[in-house]
DRENMIBA-220650 format. One record per residue: x, y, z of N, C-alpha, C, O in turn; residue in three letters. Coordinates in pm, whole numbers, padded with zeros to 5 digits, always signed. Atoms other than C-alpha are relative to their C-alpha. Layout:
N
XYZXYZXYZXYZALA;...
//
This chain:
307
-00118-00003+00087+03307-03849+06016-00033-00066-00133-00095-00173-00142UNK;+00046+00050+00134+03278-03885+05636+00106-00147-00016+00225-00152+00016UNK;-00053+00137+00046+03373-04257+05530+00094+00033-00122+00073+00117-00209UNK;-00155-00017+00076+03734-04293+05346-00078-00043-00133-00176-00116-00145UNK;+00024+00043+00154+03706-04312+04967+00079-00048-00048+00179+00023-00066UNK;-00107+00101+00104+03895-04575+04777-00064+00006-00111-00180-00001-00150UNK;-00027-00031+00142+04038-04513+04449+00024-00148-00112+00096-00248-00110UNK;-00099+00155+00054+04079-04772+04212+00073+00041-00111+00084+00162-00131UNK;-00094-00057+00174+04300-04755+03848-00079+00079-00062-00075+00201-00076UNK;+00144-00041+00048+03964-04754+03684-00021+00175-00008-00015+00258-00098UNK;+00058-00080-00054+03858-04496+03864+00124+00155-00073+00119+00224-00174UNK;-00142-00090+00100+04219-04259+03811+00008+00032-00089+00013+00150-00123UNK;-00005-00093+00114+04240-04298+03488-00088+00070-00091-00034+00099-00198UNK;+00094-00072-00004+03922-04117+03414+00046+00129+00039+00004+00230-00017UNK;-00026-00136-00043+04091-03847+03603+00133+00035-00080+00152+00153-00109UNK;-00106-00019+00038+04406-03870+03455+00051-00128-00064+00033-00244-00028UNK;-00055+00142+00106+04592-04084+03164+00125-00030+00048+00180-00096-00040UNK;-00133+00102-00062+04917-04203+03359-00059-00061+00057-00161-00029+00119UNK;+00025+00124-00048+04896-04522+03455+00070+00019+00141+00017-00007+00249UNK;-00076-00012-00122+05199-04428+03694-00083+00039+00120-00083-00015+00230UNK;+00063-00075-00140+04961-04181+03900-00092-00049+00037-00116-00035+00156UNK;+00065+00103-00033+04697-04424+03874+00002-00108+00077-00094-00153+00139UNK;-00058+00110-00064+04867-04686+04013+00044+00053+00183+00030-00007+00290UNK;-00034-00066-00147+04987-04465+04319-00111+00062+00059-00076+00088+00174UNK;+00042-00047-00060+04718-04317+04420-00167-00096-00001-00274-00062+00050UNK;+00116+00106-00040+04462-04614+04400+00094-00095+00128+00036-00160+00215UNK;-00065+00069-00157+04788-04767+04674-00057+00071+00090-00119+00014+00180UNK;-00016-00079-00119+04759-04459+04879-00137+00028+00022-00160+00116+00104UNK;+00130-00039-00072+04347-04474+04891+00024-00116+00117+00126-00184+00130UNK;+00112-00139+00018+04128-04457+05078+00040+00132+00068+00095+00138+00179UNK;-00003-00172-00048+04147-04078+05138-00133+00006+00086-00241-00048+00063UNK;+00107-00055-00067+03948-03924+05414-00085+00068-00043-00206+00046-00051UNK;+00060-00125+00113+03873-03629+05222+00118+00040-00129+00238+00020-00149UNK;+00018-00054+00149+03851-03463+04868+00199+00066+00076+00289-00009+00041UNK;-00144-00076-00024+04225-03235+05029+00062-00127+00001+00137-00144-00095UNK;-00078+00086-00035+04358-03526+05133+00056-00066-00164+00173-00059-00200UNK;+00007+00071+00133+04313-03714+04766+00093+00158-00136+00162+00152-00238UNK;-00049-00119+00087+04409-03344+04611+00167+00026+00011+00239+00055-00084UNK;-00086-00030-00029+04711-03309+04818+00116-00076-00051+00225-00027-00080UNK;-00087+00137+00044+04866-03699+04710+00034+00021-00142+00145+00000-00190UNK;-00012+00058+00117+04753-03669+04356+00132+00172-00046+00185+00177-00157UNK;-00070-00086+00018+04971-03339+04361+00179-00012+00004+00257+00046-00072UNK;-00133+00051-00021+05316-03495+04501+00017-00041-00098+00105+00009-00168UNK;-00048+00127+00052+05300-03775+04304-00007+00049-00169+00069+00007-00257UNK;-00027-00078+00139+05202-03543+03976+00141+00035-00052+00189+00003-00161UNK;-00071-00102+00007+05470-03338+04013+00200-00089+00071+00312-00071+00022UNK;-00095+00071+00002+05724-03580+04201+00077-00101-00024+00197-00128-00021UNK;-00042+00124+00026+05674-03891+04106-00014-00077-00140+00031-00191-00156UNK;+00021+00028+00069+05566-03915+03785+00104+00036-00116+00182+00124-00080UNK;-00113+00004+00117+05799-03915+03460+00003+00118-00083-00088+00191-00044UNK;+00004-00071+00164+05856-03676+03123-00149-00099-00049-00260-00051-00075UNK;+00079+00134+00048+05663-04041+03023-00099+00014+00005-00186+00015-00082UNK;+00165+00019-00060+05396-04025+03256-00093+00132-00060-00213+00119-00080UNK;+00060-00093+00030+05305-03688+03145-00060+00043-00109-00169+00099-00110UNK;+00027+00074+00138+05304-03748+02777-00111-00078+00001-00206-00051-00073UNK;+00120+00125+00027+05073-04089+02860-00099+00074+00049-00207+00047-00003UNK;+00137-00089+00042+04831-03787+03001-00009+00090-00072-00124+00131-00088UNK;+00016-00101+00105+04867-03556+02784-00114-00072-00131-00223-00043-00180UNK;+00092+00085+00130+04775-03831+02506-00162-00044-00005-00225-00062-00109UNK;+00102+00001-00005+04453-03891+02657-00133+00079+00012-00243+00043+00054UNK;+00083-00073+00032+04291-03596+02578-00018+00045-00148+00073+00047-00230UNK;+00022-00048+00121+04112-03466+02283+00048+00169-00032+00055+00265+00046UNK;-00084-00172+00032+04268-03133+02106-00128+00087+00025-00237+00041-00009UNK;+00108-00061+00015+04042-02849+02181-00091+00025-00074-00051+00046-00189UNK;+00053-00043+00138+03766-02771+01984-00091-00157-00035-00214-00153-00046UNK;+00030+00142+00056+03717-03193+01879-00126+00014+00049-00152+00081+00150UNK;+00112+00010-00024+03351-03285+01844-00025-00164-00011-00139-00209+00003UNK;+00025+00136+00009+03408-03666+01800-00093-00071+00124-00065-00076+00244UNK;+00053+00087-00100+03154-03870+01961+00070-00102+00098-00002-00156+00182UNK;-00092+00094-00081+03436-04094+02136+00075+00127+00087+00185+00096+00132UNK;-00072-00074-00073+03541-03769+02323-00124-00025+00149-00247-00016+00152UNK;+00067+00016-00117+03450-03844+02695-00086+00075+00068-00070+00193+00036UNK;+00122-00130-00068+03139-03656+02927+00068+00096+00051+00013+00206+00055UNK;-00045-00114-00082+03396-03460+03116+00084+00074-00097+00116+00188-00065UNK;-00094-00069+00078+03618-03369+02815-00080+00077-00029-00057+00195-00004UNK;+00140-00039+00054+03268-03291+02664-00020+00157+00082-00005+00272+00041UNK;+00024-00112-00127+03181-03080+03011+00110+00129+00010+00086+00248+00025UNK;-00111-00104-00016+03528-02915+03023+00051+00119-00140+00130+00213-00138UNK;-00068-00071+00087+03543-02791+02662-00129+00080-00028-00128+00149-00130UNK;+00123-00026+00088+03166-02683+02632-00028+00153-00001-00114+00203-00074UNK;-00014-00171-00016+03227-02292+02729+00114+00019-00174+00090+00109-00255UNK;-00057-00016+00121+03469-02323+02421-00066-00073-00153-00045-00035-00268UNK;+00055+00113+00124+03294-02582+02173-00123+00124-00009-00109+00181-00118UNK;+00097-00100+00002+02963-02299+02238+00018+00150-00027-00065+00240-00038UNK;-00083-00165+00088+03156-01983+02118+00024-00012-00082+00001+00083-00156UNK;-00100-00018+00131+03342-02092+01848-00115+00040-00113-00218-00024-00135UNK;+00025-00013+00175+03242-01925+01497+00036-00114-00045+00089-00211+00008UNK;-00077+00099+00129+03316-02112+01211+00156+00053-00044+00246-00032-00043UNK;-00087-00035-00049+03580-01929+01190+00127+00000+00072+00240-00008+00025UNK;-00090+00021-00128+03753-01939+01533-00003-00176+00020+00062-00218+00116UNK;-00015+00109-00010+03703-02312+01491+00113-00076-00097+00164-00186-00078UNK;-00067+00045+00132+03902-02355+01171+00159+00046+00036+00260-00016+00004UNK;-00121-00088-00051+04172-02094+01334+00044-00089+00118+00146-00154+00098UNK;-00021+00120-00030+04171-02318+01615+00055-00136+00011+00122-00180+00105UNK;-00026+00093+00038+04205-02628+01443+00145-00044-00022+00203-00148+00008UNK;-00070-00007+00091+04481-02499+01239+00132+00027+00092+00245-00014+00068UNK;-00105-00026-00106+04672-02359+01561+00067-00119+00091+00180-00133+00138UNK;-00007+00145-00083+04618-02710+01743+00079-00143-00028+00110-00239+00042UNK;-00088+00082+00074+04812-02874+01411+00138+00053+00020+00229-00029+00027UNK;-00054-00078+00010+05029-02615+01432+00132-00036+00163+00251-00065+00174UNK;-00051+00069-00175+05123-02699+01844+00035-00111-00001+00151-00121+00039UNK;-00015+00161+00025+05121-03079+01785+00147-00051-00040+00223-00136+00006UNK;-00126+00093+00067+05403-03082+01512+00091+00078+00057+00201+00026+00038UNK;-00085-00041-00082+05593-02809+01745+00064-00081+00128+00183-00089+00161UNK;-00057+00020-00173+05619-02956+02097-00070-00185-00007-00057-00249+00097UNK;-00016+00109-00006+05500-03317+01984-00115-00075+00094-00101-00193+00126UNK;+00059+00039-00093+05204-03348+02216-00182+00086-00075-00200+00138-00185UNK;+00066-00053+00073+04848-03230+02196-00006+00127+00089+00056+00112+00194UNK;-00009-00074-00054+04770-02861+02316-00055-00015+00224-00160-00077+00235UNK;+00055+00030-00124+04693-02880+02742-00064+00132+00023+00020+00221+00012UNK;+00027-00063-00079+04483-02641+02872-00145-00036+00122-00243-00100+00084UNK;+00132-00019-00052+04216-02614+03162-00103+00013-00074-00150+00112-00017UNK;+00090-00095+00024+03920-02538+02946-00145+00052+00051-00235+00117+00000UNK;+00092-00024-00134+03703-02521+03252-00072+00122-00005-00049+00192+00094UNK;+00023-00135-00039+03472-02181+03145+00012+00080-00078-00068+00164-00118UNK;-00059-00106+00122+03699-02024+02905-00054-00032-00151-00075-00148-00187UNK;+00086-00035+00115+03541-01921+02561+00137-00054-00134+00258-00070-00117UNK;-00107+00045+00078+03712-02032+02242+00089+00100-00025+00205+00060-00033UNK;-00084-00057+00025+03861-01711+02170+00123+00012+00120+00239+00052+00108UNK;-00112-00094-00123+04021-01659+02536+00103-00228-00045+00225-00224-00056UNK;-00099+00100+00037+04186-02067+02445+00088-00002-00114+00194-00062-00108UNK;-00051-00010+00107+04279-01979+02090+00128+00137+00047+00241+00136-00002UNK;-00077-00125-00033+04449-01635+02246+00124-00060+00126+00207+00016+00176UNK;-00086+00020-00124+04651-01848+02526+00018-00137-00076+00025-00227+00008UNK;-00027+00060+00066+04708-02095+02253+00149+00084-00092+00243+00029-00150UNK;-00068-00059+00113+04908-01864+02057+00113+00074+00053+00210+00106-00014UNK;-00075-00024-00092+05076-01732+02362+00114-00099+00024+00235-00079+00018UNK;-00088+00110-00045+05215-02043+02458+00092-00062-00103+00204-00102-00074UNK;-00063+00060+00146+05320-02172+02092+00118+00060-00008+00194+00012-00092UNK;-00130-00066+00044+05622-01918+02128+00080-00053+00119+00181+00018+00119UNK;-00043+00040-00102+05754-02086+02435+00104-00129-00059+00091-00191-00164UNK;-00101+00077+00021+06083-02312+02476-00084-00140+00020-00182-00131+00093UNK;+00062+00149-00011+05961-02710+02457-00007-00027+00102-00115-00069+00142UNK;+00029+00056-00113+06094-02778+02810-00116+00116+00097-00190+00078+00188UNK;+00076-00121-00053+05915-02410+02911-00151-00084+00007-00223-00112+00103UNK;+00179+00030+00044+05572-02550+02743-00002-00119+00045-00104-00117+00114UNK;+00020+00100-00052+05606-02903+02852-00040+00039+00183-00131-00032+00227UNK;+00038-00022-00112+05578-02759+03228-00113+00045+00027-00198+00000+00103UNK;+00135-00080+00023+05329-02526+03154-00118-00104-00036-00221-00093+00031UNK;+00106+00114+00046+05109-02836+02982-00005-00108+00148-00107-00174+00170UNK;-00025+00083-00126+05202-03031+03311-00066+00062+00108-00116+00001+00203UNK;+00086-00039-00085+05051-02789+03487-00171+00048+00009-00241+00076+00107UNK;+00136-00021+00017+04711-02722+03326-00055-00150+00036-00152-00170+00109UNK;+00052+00122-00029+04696-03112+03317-00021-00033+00189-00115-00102+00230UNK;+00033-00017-00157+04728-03077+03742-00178+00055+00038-00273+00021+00109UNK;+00123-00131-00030+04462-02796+03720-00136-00150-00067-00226-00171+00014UNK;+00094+00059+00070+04227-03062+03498-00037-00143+00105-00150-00187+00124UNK;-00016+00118-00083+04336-03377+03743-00081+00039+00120-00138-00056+00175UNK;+00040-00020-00158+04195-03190+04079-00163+00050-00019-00248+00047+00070UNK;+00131+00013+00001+03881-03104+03912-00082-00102-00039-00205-00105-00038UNK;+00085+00140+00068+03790-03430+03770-00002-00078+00154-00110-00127+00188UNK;-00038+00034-00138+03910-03552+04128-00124+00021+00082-00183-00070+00140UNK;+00081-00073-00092+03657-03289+04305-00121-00087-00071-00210-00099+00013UNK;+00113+00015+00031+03382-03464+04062-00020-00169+00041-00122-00235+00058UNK;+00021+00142-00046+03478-03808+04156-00056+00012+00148-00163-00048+00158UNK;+00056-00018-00055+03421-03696+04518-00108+00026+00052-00155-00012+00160UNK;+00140-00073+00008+03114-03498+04447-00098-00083+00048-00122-00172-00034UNK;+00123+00030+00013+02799-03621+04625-00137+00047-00045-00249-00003-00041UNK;+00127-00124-00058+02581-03344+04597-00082+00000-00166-00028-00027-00273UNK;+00014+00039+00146+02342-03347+04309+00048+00152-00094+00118+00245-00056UNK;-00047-00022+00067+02348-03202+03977-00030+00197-00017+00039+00270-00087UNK;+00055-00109-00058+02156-02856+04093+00035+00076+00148-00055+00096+00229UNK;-00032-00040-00144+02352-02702+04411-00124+00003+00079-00220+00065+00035UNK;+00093-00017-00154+02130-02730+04735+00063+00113+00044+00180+00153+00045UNK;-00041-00139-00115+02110-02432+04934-00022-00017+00110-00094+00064+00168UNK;-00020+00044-00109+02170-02620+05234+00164+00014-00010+00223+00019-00118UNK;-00149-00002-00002+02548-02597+05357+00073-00130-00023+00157-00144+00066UNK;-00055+00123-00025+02676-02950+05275+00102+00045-00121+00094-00021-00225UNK;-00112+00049+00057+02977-02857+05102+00006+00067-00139-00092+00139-00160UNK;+00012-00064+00097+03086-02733+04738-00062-00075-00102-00083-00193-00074UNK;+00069+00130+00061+02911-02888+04435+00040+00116-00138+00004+00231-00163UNK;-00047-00088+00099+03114-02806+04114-00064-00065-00134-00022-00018-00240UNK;+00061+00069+00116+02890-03046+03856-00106+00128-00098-00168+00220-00045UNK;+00086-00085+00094+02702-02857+03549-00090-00027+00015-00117-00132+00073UNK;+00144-00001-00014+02380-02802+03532-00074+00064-00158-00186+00058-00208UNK;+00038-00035+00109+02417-02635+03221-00110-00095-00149-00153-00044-00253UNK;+00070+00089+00084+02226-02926+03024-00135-00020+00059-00194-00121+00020UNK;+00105+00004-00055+01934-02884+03213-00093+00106-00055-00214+00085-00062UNK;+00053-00118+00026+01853-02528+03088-00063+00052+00070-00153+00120+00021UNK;+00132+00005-00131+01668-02485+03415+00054+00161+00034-00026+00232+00096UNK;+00014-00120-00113+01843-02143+03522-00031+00105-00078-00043+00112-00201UNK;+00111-00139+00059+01687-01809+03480+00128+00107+00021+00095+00226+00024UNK;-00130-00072-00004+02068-01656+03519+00053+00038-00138+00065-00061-00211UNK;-00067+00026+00116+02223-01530+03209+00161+00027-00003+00229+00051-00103UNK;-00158+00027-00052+02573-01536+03355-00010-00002+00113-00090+00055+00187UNK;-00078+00074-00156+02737-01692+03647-00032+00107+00082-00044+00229+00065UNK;+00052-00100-00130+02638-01577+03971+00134+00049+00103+00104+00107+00208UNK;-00092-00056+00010+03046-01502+04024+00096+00047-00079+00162-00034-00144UNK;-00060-00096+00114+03221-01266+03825+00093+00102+00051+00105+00148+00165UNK;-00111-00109-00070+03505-01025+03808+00065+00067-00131+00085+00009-00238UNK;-00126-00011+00122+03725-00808+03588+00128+00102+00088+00119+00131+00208UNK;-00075-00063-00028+04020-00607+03631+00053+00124-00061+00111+00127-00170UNK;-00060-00120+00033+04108-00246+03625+00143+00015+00008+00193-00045+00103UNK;-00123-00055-00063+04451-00114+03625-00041+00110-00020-00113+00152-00111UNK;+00050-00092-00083+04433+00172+03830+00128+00149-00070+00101+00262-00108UNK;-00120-00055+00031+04799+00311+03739-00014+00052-00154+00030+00166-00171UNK;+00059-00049+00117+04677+00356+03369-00138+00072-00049-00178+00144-00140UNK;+00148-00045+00011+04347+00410+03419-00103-00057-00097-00213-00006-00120UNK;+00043+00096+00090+04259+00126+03169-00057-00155+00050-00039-00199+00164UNK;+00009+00157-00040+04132-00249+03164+00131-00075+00020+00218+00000-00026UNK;-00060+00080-00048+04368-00490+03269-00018-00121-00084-00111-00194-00053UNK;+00102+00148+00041+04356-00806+02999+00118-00038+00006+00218+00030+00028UNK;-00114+00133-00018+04575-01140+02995+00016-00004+00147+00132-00014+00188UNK;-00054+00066-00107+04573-01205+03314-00088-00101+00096-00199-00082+00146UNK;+00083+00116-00031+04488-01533+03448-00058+00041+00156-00010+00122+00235UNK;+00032-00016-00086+04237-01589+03710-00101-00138+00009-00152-00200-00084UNK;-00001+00098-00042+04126-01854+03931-00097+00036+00083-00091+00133+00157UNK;+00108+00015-00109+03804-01930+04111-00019-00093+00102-00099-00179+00064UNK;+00014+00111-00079+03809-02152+04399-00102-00051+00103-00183+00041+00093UNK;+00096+00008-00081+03577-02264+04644+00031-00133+00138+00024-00254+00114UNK;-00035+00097-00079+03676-02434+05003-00116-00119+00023-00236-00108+00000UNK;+00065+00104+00051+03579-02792+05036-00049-00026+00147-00166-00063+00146UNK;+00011+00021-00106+03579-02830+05427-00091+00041+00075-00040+00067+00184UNK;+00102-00077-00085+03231-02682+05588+00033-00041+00176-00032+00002+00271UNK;-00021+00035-00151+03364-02821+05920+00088+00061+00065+00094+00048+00187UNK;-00097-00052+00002+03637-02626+05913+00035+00151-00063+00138+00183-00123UNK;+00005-00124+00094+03570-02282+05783+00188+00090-00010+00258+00120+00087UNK;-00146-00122+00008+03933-02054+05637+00011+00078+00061-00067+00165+00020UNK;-00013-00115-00043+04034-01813+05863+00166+00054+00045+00277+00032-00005UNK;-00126-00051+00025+04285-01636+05987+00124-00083+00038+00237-00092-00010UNK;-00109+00145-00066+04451-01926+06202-00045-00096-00055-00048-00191+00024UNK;+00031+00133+00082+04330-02187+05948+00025+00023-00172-00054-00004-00263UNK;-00024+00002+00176+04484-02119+05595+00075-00092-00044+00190-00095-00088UNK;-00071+00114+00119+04525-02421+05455-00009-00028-00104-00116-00079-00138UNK;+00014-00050+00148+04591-02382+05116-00012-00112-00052-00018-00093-00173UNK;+00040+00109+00032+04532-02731+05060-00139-00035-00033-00167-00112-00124UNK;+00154-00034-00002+04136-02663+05120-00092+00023-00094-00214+00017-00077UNK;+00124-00119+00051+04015-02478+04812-00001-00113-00112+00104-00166-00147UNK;+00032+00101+00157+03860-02726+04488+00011+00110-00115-00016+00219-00064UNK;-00019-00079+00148+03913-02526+04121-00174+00005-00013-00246-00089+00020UNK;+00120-00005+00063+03586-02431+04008+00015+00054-00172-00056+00008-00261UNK;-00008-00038+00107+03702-02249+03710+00136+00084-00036+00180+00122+00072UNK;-00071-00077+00025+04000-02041+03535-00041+00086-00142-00129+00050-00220UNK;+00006-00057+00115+04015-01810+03267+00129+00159-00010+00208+00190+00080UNK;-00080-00066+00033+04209-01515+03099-00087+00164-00008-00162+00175-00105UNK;+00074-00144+00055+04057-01092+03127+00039+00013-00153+00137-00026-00215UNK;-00042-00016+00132+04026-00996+02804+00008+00146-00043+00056+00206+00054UNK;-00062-00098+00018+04071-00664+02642-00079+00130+00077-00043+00247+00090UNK;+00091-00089-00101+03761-00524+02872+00060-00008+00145+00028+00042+00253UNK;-00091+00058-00160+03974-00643+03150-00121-00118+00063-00069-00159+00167UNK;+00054+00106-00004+03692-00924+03203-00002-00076+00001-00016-00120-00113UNK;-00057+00139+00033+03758-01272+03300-00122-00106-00110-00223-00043-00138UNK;+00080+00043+00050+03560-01531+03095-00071-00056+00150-00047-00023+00266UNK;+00093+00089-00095+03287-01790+03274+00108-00071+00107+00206-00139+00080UNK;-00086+00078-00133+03435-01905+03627-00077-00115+00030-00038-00217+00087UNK;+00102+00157-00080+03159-02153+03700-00115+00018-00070-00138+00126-00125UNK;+00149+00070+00059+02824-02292+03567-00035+00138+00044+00021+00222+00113UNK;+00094-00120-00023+02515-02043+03530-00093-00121+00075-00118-00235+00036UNK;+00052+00083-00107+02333-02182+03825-00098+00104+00041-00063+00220+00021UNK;+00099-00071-00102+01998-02031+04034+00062+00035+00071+00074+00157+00090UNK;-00005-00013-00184+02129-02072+04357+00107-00076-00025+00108-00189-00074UNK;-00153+00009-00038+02524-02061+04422-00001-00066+00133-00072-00030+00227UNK;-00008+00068-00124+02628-02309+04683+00035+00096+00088+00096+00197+00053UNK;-00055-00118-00081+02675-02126+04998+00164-00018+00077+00159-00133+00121UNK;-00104-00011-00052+03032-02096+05150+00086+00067-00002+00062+00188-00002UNK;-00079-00116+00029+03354-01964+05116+00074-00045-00144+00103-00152-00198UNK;-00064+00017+00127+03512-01831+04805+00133+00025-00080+00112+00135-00131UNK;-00151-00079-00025+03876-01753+04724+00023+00047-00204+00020-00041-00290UNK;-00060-00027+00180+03974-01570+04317+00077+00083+00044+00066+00177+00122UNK;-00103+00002+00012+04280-01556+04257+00057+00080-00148+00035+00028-00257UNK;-00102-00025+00107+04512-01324+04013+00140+00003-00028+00228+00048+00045UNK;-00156-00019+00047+04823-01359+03811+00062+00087+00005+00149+00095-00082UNK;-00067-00133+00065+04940-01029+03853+00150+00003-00048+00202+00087-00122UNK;-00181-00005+00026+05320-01115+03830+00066-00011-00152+00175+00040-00176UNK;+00015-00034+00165+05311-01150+03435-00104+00140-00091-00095+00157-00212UNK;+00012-00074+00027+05115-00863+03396+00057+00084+00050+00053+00183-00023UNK;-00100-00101-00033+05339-00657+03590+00107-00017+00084+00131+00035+00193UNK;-00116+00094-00065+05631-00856+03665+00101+00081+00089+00166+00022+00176UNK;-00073-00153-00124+05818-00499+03860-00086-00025+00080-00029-00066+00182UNK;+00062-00027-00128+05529-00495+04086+00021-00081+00111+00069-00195+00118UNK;-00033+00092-00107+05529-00574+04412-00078-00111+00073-00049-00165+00180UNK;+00097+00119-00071+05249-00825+04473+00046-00150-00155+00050-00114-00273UNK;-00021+00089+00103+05339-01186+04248-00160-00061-00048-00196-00129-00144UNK;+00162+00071+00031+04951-01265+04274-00069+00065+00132-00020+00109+00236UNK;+00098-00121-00137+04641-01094+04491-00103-00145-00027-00131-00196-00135UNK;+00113+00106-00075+04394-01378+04639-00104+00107+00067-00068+00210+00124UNK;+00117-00101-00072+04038-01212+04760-00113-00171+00000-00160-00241-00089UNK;+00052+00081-00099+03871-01469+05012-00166+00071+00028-00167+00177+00090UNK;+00097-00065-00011+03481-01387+05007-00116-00127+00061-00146-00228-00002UNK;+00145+00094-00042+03179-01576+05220-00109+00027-00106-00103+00129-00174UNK;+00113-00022+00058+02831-01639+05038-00049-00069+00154+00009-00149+00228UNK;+00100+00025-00114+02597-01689+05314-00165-00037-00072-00211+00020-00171UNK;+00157+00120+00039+02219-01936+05269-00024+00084-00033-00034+00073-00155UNK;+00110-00072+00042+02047-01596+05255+00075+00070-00144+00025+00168-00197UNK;-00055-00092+00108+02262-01478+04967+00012-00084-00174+00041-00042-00286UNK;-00014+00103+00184+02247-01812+04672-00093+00098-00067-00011+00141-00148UNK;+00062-00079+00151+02004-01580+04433+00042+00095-00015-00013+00168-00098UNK;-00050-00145+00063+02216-01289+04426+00155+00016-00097+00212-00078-00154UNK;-00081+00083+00141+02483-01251+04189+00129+00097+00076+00095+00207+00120UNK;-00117-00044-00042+02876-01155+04320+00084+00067-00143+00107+00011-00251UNK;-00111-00044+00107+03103-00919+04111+00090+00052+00099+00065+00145+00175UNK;-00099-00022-00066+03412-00918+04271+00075+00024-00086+00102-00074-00155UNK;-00109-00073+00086+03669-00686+04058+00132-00011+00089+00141-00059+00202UNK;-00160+00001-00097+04063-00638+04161+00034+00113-00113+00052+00106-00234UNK;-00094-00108+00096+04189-00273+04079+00120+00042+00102+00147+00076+00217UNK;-00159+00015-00047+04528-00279+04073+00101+00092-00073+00100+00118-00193UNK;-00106-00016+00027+04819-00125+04064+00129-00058+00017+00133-00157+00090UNK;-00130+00067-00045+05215-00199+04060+00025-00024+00147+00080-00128+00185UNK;-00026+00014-00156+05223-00132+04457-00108-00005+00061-00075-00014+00179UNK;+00068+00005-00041+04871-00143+04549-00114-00057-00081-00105-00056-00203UNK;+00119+00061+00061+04505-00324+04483-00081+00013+00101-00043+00003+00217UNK;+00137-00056-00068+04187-00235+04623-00106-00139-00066-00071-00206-00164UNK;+00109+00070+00069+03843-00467+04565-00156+00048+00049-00146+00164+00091UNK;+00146-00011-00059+03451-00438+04680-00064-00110-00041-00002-00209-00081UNK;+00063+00132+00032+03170-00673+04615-00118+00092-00079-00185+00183-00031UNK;+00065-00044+00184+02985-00564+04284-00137-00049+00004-00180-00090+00112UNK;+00113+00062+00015+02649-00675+04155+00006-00004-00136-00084-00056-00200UNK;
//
């Protein structure tokens, strides 16, 4: 049995700038496991924490885009799929959108940027800017969740900075500063057709996950949706193409994998609100590369496994 992990403030607010959730969830360590620590810091996000508390994290991030040397390794890590796209250009546009958000809703912009390229943040920047204050304050409350459970998964993280292709578990740390892989995109990928038009599918969010439990594999009498760590999100774009879901890595940890789409804003009549596709990688399979698509329609979606 893995030894309980105690949290301290310290430690928290690294993951997150409320003090409130800091304070509660360095009481409620040690956690058994990474779910366990995911599941608390989720209540207490969402139930126990203030307008206040959410604000005091909000404030502790840098606006997208920022290159200040006082911006932290993981802000660093989380914005570097966007800080490595931007034109000159899309940085200035950017900038100008991020002043633009600030003196609207009073906060700085929130998103995941876990992956996503500057244009797909500047394009779901510009989205959101037309939204009611209390609308966008939720919405920012909830990317800051999405940002809290992966900084979370990295506090957990033992595994080093290069996945092992031994089964011990998921390992969501970059590697990208190493320059070591011979990949020139992620070894999971996806886009989306709509089927009903016969076109790409863009704007619609999508979610890469990866279960944390090897002792416990997902199945059909074990879906605990509590299980899966964020590896990455992003937005298809007008190819119907999501951006980067995860590091360009050799060798993909092996386990199971769950991506996830928004369909219910792209086709808010239809009858599915979101399509989940649950996929194993197996030891003999880390050097090969997964394209898992979702073609969809309003009443139906089909998938395969791509290359």
């Amino acid at each position: 049995m893995a030894t309980p992990t105690a949290l301290t403030v310290e430690d928290m607010l690294r993951v997150n700038g409320s003090r409130r959730l800091a304070a509660a969830m360095a009481a409620a360590s040690p956690f058994s496991s990474l779910a366990d620590a995911l599941l608390a810091a989720r209540r207490i996000w969402l139930n126990e924490v203030d307008v206040n508390g959410w604000l005091e994290a909000f404030a502790a991030h840098p606006a997208i885009g920022t290159t200040s040397p006082s911006v932290s390794k993981w802000s660093k890590e989380e914005q570097s799929a966007a800080i490595s796209t931007a034109t000159d250009s899309t940085a200035q546009e950017l900038a100008e959108w991020n002043a633009k958000y600030r003196e609207k809703f009073g906060f700085v912009f929130m998103i995941c940027a876990s992956g996503r390229t500057a244009p797909e943040v500047l394009a779901e920047l510009k989205r959101r800017y037309v939204n009611r204050p209390i609308v966008e304050l939720e919405a920012a409350a909830q990317e800051e969740l999405k940002i809290t459970e992966l900084r979370l998964a990295k506090l957990f993280s033992s595994e080093p900075t290069v996945p092992s292709t031994t089964n011990k578990g998921p390992n969501i740390q970059s590697d990208k500063a190493s320059g070591s892989s011979n990949r020139s995109r992620p070894p999971i990928t996806t886009h989306v057709l709509d089927v009903a038009r016969g076109s790409p599918a863009s704007g619609i969010e999508v979610h890469l996950e990866m279960w944390k439990d090897v002792s416990a594999p997902p199945s059909f009498s074990n879906k605990d949706f509590n299980g899966w760590a964020t590896l990455g999100s992003s937005i298809t774009n007008n190819d119907g193409r999501s951006g980067q879901l995860m590091d360009i890595v050799d060798n993909v940890a092996p386990g199971f994998y769950r991506i996830s789409f928004n369909t219910s804003k792209y086709a808010p009549a239809g009858f599915f609100p979101y399509v989940s596709i649950i996929f194993e990688i197996k030891e003999s399979q880390t050097a090969e590369h997964f394209h898992v698509p979702l073609l969809h329609s309003p009443f139906s979606f089909t998938t395969y496994r791509g290359s």
